[in-house]
C-alpha positions in Angstrom: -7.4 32.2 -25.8 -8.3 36.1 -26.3 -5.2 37.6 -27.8 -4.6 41.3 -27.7 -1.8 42.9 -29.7 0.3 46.9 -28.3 2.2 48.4 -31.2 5.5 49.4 -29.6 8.8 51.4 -29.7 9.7 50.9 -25.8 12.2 53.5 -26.1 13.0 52.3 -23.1 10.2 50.1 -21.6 8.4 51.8 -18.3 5.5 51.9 -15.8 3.3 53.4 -18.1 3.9 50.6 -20.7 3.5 48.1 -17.7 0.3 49.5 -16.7 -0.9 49.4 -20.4 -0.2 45.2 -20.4 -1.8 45.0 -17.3 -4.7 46.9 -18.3 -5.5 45.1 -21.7 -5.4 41.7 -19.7 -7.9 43.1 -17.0 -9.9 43.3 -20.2 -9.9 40.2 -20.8 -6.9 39.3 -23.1 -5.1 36.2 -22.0 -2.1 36.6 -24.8 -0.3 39.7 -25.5 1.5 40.5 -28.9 4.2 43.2 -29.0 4.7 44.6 -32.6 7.8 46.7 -31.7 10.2 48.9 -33.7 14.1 48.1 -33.7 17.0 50.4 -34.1 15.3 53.0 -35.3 12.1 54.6 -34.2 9.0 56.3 -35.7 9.9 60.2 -34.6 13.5 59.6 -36.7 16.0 58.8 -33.9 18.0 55.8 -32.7 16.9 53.4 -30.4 18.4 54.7 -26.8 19.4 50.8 -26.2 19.6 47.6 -28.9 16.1 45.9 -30.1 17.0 42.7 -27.9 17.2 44.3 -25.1 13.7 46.0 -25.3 12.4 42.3 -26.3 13.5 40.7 -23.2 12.1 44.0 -21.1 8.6 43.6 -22.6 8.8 39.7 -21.9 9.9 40.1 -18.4 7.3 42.5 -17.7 4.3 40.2 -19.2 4.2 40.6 -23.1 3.4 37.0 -24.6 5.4 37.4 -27.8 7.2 40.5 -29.6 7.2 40.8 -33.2 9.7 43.2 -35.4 8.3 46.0 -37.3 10.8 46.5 -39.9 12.8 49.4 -40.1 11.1 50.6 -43.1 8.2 51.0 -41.7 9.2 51.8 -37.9 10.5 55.0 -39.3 8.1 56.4 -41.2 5.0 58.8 -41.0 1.8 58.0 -38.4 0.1 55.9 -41.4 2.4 53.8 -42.4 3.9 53.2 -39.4 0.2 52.6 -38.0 -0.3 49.9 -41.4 2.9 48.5 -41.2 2.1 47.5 -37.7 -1.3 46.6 -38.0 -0.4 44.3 -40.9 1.4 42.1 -38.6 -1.2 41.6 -36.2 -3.8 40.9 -39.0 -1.3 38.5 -40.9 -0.8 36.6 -37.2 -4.2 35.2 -37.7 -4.4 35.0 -33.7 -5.0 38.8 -33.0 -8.7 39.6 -31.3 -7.8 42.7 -29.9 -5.5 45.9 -30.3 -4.4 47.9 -27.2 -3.2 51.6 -27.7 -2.8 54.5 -25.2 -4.7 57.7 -25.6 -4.3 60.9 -24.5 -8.3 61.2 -24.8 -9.0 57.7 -24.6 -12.8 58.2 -26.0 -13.1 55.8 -28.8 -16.4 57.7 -29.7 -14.3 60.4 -30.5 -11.7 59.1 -32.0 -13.5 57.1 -34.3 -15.2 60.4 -35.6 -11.9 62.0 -36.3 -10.7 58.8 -38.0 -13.6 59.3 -40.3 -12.5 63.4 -40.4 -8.9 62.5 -41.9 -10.4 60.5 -44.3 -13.5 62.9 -46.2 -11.7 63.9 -49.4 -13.7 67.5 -48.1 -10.9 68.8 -46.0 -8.6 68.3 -48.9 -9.0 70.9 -50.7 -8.9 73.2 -47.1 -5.4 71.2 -46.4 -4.2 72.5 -50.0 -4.7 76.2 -49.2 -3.7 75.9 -45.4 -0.5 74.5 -46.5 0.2 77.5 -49.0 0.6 79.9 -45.8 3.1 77.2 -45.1 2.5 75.6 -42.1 3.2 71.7 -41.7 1.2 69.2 -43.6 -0.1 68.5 -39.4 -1.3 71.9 -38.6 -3.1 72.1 -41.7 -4.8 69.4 -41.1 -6.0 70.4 -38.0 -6.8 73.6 -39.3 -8.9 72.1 -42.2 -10.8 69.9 -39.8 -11.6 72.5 -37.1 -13.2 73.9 -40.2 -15.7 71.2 -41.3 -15.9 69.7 -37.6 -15.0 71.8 -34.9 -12.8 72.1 -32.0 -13.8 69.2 -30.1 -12.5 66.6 -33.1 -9.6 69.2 -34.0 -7.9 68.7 -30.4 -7.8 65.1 -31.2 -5.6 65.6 -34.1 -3.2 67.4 -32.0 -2.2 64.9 -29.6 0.5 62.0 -31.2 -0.9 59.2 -29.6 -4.6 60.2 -30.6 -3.0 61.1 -34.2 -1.7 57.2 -33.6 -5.0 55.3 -32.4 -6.2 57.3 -35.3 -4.4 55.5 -38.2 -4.9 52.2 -36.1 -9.0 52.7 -36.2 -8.1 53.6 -40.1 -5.9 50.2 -40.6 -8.2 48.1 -38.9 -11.3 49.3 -40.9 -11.2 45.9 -42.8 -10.6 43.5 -39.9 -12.3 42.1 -37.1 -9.6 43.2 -34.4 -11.5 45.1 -32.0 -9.3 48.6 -30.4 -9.2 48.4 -26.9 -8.5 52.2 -25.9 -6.1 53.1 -22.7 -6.0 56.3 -20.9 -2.1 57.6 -21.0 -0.5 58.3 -17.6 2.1 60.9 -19.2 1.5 62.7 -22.2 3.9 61.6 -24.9 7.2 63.1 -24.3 6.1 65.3 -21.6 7.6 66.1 -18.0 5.7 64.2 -15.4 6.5 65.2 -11.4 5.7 61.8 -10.4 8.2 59.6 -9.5 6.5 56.3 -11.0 5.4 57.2 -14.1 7.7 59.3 -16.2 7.3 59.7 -20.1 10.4 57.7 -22.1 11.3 61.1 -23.1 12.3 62.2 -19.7 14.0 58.9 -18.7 16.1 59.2 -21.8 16.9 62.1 -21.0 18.0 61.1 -17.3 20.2 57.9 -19.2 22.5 60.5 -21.1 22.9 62.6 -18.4 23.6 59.7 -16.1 21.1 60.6 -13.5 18.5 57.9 -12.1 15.8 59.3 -10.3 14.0 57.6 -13.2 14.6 54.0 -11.5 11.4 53.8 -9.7 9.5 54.6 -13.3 10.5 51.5 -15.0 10.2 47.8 -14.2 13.1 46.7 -11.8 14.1 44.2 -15.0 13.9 46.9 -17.2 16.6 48.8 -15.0 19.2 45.9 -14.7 19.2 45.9 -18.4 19.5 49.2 -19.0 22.2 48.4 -16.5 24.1 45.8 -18.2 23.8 47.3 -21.6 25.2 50.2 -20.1 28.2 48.3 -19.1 29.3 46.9 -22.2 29.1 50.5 -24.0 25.5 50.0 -25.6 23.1 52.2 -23.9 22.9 55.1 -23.9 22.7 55.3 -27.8 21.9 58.6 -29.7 21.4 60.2 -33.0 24.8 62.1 -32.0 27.0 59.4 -32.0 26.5 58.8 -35.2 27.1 62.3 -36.1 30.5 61.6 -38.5 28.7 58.4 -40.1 26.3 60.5 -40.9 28.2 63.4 -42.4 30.2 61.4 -44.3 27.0 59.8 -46.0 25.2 63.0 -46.7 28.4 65.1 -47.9 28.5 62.4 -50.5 25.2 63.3 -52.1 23.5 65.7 -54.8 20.4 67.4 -54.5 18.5 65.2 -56.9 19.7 62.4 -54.9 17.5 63.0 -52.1 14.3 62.4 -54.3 14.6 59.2 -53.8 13.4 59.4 -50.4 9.9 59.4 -48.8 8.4 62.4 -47.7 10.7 64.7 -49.9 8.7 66.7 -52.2 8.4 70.3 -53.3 12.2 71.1 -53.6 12.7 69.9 -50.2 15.6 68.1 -51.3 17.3 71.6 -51.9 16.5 72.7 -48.7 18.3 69.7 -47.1 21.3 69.4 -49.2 21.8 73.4 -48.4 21.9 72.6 -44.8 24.4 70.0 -45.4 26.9 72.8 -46.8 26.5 74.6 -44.4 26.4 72.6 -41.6 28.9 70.9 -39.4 26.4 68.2 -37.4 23.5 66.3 -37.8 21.5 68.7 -35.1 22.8 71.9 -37.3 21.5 70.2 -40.5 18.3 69.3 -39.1 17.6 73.2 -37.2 18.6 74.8 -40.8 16.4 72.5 -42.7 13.1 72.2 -39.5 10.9 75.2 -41.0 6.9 75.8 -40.2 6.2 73.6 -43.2 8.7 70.9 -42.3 8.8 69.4 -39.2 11.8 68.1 -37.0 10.4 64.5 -37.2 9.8 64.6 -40.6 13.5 66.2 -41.9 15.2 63.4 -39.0 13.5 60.6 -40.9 14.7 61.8 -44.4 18.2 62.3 -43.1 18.2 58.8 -41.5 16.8 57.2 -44.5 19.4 58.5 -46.8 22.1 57.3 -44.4 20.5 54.1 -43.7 20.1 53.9 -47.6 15.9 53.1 -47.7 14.5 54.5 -51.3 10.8 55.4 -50.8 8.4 52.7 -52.0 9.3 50.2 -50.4 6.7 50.3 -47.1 3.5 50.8 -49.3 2.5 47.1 -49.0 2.1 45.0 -46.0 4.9 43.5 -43.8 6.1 40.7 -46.1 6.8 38.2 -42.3 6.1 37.7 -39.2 9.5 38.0 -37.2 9.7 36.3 -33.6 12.7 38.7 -31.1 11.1 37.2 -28.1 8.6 34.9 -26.5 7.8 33.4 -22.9 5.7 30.0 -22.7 2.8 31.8 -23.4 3.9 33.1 -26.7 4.9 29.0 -27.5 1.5 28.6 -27.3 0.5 31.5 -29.7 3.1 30.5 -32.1 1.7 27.2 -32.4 -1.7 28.6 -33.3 0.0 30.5 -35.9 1.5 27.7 -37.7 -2.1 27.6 -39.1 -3.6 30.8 -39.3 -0.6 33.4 -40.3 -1.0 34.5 -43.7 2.7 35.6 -43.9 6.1 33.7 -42.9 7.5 33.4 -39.1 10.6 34.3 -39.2 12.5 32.4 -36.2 15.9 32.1 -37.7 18.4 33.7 -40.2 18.0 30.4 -41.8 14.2 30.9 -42.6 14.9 34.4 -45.0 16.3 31.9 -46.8 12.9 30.0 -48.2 11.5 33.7 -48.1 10.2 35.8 -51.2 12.9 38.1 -52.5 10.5 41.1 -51.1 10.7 39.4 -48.0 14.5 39.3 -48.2 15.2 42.5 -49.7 13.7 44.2 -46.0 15.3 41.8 -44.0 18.4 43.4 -46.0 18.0 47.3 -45.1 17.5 45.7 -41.6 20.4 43.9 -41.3 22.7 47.3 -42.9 20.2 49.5 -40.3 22.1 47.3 -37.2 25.6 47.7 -38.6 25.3 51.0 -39.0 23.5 51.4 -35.4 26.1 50.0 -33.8 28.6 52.2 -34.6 26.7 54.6 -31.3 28.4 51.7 -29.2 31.4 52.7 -27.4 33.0 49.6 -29.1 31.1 49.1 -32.5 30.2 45.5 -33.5 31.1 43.9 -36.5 28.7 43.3 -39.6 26.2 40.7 -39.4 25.1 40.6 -35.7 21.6 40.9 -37.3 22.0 37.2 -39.0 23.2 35.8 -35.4 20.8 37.6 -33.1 19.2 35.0 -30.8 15.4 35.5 -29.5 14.9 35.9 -26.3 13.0 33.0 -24.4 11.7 33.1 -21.2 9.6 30.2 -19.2 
């Protein structure tokens, strides 16, 4: 058994993900771990359908097992998002390799800008970049064109390079081998091709009701999308939470939004000035978005604050291992886990129960994350659908 694992949002699940699976098993993996987020995803937005319905599309398209990242770490910056993850897959005990898409897909290279981000020499470079007050981002690529040229520079300006990035920087102490996979579609970006379309573009096809996106995601894939449609739970966006929001935020001081990761240097008047003045969520993030302070960045401090999730809390590991799907292969994987995890599977609400009060305590922001995420359904659900959730099994 050669195990691979793909850190995930599938946000929704497409061609390009399916062609990533069915690379990393030409190379030789016979077991494939999903480490995917929920609700809420890494660039501060809601998940366009619910977490088990991405489970069962990476299943049904050949993923072995899928594993939750919390929402305290699925929405955070590249690095913890990239530890969080990576966690996981160490803690598993059955993880050889990790499979991640690239948009330069030269693990020469970006194993030398790996070791960039980390010399302590660019630091002081970053320090007086971001005094001209550009983003934390640019001045980082700034400060390592700098010391190591252009070449290494470019590789910090593409997100999933910035990703594989902080996943050659988590794995530094493991023996999980990166397995590197050229991207179809930039992240995000417009593609004219009509099977391989970036999840940016088919989201944007879901809200405005449009499928020439059909033939760029698994035929599975679509019938969910499908039937999650029907019951008033997909599309989902940051929008329809707009009021929830609002009426979080307009409840809060300045000093309140120190509490929060990522707020520093008077940010937190910045933010609570757009909220005055704002009468939206997508007015209070354009007022607050500056050169310094990027759109991602301000979306995950706003969510945060109305999902409730102080800043601390993802600076250690994942404290379990959290099963939302599995298909015979991933029985077999789960067996092999019983001895070689290092941290609690998590296969019912039952089993928080002989969990740590760390473990118990995340499991609790996730469970208030999916309340408040359902209220984007056309019909929201009661509380405590995250206690009652089933994983999805498939033979």
């Amino acid at each position: 058994m050669k195990t691979a694992g793909i850190i995930c949002e599938y946000n929704p699940f497409h061609n390009g993900h399916l062609l990533q699976i069915d690379k990393t098993k030409e190379a030789g993996a016979t077991h494939i771990i999903c480490v995917m987020s929920g609700n809420f995803v890494q660039r501060g937005d809601v998940s366009i359908v619910p977490k088990p319905a991405k489970a069962q599309m990476a299943i049904d398209a050949g993923a072995d097992l899928v594993l939750e990242l919390p929402v305290v770490w699925s929405m955070a910056t590249a690095e913890i998002f990239a530890k969080g993850a990576v966690s996981i897959l160490k803690n598993s005990g059955v993880c050889d390799m990790l499979s991640f898409g690239s948009e330069c897909a030269d693990i020469v290279l970006l194993r030398k800008a790996a070791a960039a981000v980390n010399d302590t020499a660019i630091d002081e470079k970053i320090s007086k970049y971001l005094n001209e007050g550009i983003s934390f981002v640019q001045a980082r690529a700034k400060a390592i064109e700098a010391l190591y040229g252009k070449e290494i520079a470019a590789v910090i300006a593409n997100p999933n390079d910035i990703l594989g990035i902080e996943y050659l920087n988590a794995l530094a102490d493991s023996d999980i081998e990166p397995l590197v996979i050229q991207r179809t579609v930039p992240h995000d970006g417009n593609s004219e091709s009509i099977f391989y379309k970036s999840a940016g573009q088919i989201r944007e096809m879901l809200l405005s009701g449009n499928t020439d996106f059909k033939k760029a995601i698994p035929h599975t894939s679509y019938e969910i999308l499908r039937q999650y449609a029907s019951i008033g739970q997909c599309p989902n966006t940051v929008d329809d939470l707009d009021s929830a929001i609002l009426a979080v935020l307009r409840r809060m001081e300045a000093e309140d939004f120190k509490n929060f990761s990522d707020v520093s240097e008077g940010l937190e008047n910045r933010i609570y000035n757009a909220i005055r003045q704002s009468a939206s969520v997508s007015e209070i993030l354009l007022r607050a978005k500056s050169k310094r302070y990027t759109m991602a960045r301000i979306r995950r401090i706003v969510l945060s604050a109305f999902l409730g999730i102080g800043k601390g809390y993802n600076q250690s590991e994942v404290p379990y291992l959290r099963v939302l799907g599995m298909s015979a292969g991933g029985k077999e994987l789960l067996k092999a886990m019983k001895e070689t995890a290092s941290k609690p599977v998590i296969m019912k609400y039952a089993d928080f129960q002989a969990a740590d009060g760390f473990a118990r305590k995340i499991f609790s922001f996730e469970c208030r994350a999916t309340d408040l995420y359902s209220l984007a359904f056309t019909k929201p659900s009661p509380c405590g659908i995250e206690m009652t959730n089933t994983i999805y099994i498939s033979e």
